[in-house]
C-alpha positions as CSV (number, residue, x, y, z in Angstrom):
1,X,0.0,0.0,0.0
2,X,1.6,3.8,-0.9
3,X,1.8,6.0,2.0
4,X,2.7,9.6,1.5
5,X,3.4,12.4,3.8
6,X,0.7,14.8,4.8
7,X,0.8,18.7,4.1
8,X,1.4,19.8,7.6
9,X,-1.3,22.9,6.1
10,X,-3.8,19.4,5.4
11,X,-3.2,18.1,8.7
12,X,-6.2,19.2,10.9
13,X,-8.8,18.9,7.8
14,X,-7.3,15.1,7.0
15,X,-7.5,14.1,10.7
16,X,-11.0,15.5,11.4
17,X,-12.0,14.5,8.1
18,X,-14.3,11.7,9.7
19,X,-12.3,8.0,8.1
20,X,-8.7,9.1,8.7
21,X,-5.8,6.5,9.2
22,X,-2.4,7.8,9.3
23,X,0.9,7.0,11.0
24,X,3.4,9.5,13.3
25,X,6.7,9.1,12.9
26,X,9.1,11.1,15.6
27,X,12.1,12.4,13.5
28,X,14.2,11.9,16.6
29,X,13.3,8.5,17.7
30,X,12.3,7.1,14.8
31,X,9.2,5.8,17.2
32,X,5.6,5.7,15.4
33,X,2.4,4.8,16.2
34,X,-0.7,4.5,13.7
35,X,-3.9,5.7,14.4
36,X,-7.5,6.0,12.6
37,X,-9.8,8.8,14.0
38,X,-13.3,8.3,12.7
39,X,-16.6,9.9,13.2
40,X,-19.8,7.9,12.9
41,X,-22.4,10.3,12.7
42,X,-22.7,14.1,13.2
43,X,-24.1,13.4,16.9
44,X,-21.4,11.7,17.9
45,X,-17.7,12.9,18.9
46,X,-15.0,11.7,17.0
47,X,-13.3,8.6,17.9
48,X,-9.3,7.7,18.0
49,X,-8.0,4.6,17.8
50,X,-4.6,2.9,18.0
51,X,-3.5,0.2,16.2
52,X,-2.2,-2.5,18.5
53,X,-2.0,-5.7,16.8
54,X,-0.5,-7.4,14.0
55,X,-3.7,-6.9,11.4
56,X,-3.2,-3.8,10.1
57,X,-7.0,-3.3,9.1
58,X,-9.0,-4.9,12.3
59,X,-5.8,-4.9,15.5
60,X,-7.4,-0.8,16.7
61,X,-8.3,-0.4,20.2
62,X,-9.8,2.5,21.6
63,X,-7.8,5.6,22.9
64,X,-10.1,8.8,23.5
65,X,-12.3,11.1,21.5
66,X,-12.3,14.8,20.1
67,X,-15.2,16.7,21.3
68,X,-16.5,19.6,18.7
69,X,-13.2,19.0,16.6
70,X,-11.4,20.9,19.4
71,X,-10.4,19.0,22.4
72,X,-9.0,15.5,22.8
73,X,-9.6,13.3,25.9
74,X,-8.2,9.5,26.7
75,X,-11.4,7.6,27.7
76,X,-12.6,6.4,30.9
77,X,-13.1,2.9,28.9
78,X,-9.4,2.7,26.8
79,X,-7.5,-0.6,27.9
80,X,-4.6,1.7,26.8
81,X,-3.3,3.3,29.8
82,X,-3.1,7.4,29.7
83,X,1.0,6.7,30.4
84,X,1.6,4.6,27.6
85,X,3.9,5.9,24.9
86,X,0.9,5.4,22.1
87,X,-1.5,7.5,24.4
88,X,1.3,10.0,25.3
89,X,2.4,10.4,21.8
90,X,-1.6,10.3,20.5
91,X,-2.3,13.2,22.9
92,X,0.3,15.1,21.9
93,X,-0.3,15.1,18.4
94,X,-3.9,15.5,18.3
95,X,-4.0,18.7,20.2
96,X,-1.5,20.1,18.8
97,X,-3.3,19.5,15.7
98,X,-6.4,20.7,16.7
99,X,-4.6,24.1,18.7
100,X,-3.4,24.6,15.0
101,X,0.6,24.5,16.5
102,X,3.8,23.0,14.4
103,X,4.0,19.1,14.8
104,X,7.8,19.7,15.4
105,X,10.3,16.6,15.6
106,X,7.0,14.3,13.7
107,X,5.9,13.0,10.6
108,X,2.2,12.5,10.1
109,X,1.7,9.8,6.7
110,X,-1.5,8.6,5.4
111,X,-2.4,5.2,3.6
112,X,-2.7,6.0,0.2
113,X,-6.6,7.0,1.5
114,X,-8.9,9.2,1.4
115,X,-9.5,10.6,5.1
116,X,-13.1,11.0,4.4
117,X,-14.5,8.3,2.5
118,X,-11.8,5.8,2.1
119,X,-11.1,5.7,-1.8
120,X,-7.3,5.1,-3.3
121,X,-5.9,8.8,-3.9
122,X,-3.9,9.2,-7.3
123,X,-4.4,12.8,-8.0
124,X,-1.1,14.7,-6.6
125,X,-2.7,17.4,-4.8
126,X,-5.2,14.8,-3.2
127,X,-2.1,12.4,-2.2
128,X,-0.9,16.1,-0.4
129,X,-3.7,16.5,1.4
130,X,-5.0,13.4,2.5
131,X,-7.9,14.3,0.8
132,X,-9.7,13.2,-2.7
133,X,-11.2,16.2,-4.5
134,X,-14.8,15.3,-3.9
135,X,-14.3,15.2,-0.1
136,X,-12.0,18.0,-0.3
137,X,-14.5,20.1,-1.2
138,X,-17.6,19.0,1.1
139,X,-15.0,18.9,4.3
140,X,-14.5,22.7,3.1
141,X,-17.8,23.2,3.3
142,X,-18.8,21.5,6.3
């Protein structure tokens, strides 16, 4: 599967996007964790997720949420503790995302796929932004 770095100007839209999978890389430990944020339905909160196995399309387990696409709490119900590097390192990067700061020191890569609705990117400005053109537009709009 192609991965491709994310436009760290794409960043937020791709991850709030509601079907986003993507890996963080630190650039000085070489440490990285991959997550998928999704969001069900409008009513509900957006949902992050950690993949923890050795299936690399079923192994996620539950980390926290983003409330109104601005705050990020570990859950009550996560079997991953709130000290463990995944939750340390998925805190970190999701509210800095959603503060809008610099992911300094971190790579964030996507799948090859669409953050919204899951389809195989091949368009170079869509493989930039995480994004394909369709979605691109209604996440603009949203």
């Amino acid at each position: 599967m192609e991965t491709a770095p994310i436009a760290p100007k794409n960043v937020q839209t791709f991850i709030l996007a509601g079907n986003a999978t993507f890996t963080v890389r630190s650039q000085k430990t070489g440490n990285r964790f991959t997550f998928k944020v999704s969001k069900p339905s409008e009513e509900t909160p957006h949902f992050v997720s950690l993949l923890n196995g050795a299936d690399n399309e079923n192994s996620y387990v539950f980390l926290g949420s983003i409330f109104g696409g601005k705050q990020y709490v570990h859950g009550k119900r996560s079997k991953v503790s709130v000290e463990a590097p995944s939750a340390k390192a998925a805190r970190w990067v999701v509210s800095r995302v959603l503060e809008g700061k610099a992911l300094d020191g971190c790579e964030i890569w996507h799948e090859g796929k669409c953050g919204r609705c899951g389809r195989k990117l091949t368009v170079p400005e869509s493989i930039e932004s995480g994004l394909g053109p369709e979605c691109a537009t209604k996440v603009a709009s949203a």
